[in-house]
C-alpha positions as CSV (number, residue, x, y, z in Angstrom):
1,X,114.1,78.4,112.6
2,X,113.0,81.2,115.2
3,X,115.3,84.2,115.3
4,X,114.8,87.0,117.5
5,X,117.0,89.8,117.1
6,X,117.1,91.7,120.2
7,X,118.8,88.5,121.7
8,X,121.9,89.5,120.8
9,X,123.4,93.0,121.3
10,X,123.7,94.6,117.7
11,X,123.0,97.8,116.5
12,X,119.3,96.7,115.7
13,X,118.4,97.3,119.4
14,X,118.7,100.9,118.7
15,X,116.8,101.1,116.0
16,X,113.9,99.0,117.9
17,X,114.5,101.5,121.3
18,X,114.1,104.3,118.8
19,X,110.8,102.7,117.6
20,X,109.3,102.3,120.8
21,X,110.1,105.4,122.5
22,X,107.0,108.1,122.2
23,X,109.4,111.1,121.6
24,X,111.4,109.9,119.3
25,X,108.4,108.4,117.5
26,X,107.4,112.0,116.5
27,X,109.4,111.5,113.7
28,X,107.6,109.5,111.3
29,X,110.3,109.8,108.7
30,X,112.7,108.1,111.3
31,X,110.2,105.6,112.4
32,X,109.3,104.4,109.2
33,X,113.1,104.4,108.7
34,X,113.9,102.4,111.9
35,X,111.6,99.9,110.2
36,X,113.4,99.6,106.9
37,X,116.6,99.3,108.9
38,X,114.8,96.1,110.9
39,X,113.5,94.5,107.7
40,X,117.2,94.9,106.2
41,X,118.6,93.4,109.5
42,X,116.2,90.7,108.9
43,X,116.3,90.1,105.6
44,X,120.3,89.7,105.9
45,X,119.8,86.9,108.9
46,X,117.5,85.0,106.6
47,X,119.5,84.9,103.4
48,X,122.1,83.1,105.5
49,X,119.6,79.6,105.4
50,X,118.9,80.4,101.7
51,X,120.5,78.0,98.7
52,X,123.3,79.0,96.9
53,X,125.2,78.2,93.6
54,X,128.6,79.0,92.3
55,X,128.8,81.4,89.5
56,X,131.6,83.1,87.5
57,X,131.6,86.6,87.2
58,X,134.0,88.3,84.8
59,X,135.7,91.9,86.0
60,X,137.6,93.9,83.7
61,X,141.0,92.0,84.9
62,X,140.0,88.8,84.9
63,X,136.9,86.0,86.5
64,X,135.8,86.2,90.0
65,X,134.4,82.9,91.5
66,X,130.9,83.8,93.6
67,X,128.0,81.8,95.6
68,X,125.1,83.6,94.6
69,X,121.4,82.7,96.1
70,X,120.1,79.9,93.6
71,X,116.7,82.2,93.8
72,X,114.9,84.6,95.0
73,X,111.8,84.7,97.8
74,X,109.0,86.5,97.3
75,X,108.3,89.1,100.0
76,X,104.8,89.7,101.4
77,X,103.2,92.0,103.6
78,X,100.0,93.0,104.9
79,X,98.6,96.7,103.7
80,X,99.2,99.2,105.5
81,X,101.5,99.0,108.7
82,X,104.0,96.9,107.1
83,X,104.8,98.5,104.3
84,X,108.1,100.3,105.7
85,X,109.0,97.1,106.7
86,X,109.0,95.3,104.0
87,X,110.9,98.0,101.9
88,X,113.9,96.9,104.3
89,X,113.6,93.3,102.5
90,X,113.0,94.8,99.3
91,X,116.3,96.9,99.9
92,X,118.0,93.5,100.1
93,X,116.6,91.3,98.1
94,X,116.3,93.6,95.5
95,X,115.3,91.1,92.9
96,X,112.7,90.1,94.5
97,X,109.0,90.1,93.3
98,X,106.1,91.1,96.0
99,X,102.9,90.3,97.5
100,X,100.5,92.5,99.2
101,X,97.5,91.7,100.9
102,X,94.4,93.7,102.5
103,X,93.5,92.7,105.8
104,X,91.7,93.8,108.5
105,X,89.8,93.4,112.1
106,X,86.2,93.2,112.4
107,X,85.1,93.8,115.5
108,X,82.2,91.8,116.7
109,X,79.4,93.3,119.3
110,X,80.8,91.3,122.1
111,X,84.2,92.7,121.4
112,X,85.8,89.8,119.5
113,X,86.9,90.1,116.1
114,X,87.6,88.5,112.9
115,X,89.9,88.7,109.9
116,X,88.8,89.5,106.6
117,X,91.3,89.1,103.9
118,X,90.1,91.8,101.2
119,X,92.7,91.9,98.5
120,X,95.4,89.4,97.5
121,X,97.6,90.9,94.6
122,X,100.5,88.3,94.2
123,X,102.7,86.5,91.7
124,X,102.6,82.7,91.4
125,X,103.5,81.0,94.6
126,X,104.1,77.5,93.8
127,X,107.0,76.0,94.6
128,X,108.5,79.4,95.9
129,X,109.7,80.8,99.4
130,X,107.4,83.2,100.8
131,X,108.5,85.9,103.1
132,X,106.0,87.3,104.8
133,X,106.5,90.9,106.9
134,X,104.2,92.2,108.7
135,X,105.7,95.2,111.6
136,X,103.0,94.2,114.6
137,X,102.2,90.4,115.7
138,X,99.9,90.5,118.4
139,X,97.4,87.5,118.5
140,X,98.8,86.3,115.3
141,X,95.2,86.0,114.2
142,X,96.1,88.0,110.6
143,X,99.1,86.2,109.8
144,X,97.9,82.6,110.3
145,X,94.6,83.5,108.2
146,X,96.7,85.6,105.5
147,X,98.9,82.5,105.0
148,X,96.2,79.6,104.9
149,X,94.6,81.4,102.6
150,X,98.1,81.6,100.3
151,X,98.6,78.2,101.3
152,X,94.9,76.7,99.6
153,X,96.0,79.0,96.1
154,X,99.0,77.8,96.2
155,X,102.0,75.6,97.3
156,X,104.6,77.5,99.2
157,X,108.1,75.3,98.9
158,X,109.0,77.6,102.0
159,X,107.5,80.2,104.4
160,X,109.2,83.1,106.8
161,X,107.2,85.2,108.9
162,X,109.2,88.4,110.1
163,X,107.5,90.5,112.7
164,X,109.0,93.9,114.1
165,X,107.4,92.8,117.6
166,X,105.7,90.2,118.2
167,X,103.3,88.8,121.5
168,X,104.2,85.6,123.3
169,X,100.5,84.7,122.7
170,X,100.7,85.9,119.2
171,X,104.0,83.5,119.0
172,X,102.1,80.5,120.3
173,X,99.5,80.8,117.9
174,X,101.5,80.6,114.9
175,X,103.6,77.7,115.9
176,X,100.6,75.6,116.8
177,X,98.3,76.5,113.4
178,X,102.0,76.9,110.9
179,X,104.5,74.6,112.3
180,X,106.7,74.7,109.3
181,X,107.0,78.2,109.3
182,X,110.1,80.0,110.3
183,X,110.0,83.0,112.3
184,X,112.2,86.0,112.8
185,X,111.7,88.9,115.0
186,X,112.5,91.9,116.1
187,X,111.6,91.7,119.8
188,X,109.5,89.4,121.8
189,X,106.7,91.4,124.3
190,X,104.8,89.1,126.9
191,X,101.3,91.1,127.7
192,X,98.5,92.7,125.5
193,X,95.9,95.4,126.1
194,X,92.3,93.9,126.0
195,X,91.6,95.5,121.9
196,X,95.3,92.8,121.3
197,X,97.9,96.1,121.7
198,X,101.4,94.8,122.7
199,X,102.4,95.8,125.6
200,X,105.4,97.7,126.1
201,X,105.0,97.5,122.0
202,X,104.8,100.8,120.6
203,X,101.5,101.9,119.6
204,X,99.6,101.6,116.2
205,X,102.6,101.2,113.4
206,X,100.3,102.2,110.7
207,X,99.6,105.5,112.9
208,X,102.8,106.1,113.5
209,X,104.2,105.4,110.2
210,X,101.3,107.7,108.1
211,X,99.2,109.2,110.3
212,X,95.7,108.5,112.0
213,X,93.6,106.8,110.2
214,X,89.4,107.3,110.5
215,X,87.9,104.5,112.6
């Protein structure tokens, strides 16, 4: 499955123009909100493909008949940038349990960099369906490391990846390294900056969302 949301005219385009423009990003309040709002969009799209089961559901006048989702993913996300974002999926799949992950860039002399995964704090994966939010995928470095390393604890029965924006390079690199994973985005950019900014993109969403950081 690869979704991308800003395909099809919706009311999530203004949410994502709202993101990217630099005055109206002043407002952090309103950009971490415009992120919510994606990851709620999102979230909504992908319990569409999800399994469901009948259930009876007795009101105060009588039984209502319901298809209910048979369970519920697990939603993931990478500290710090996407934590807006993945309050959006918590905001839907409000049953959900959650996963959250430290992981960062190290920057090598020559100006190449590595991920190093810090922290994993997350329930049991096996046999579950992971989704896994992240607001920024530029080179898609993080997010293919982040998941093999969930994917030699444990075994994931099924794994989304849900990206705000995302790089056509950054794209690329996930389908070839996690070809069973389904993606859905926001908005699809086709350049980055030489330090992996997208371009238009918006800027740094951890910035943005709670201020600069030191380093």
């Amino acid at each position: 499955m690869f979704f991308v949301l800003s395909k099809t005219n919706t009311i999530g385009n203004q949410f994502l123009a709202e993101m990217r423009d630099a005055e109206t990003q002043q407002d952090r309040l309103r950009f971490r909100r415009n992120q919510e709002r994606i990851g709620e969009i999102l979230a909504y799209e992908i319990s569409k493909k999800l399994k469901y089961v009948t259930r009876e559901v007795q009101t105060p006048l009588g039984t209502a008949t319901v298809d209910v989702p048979v369970t519920q993913p697990v939603l993931g996300t990478i500290l710090r940038a996407g934590l807006p974002f993945h309050q959006g999926f918590l905001n839907i799949f409000d049953k959900s349990p959650s996963a959250f992950i430290t992981a960062y860039r190290k920057v090598r002399k020559n100006g190449d960099f590595i991920i190093n995964i810090d922290h994993i704090a997350t329930p049991n994966l096996d046999g579950k369906i992971l989704i896994l939010c992240d607001t920024m995928l530029a080179t898609g470095q993080s997010i293919v490391e982040v998941c093999k390393e969930l994917m030699a604890m444990y075994t994931i029965k099924e794994l989304h990846i849900a990206a705000v924006i995302a790089s056509a390079v950054g794209i690329e690199h996930v389908r070839a390294n996690l070809p069973k994973a389904h993606l859905w985005i926001g908005a699809i950019d086709e350049e980055m900056t030489s330090k992996a900014y997208i371009v238009p993109g918006l800027g740094d969403a951890g910035d943005l969302a709670y201020g600069e950081k030191m380093g």
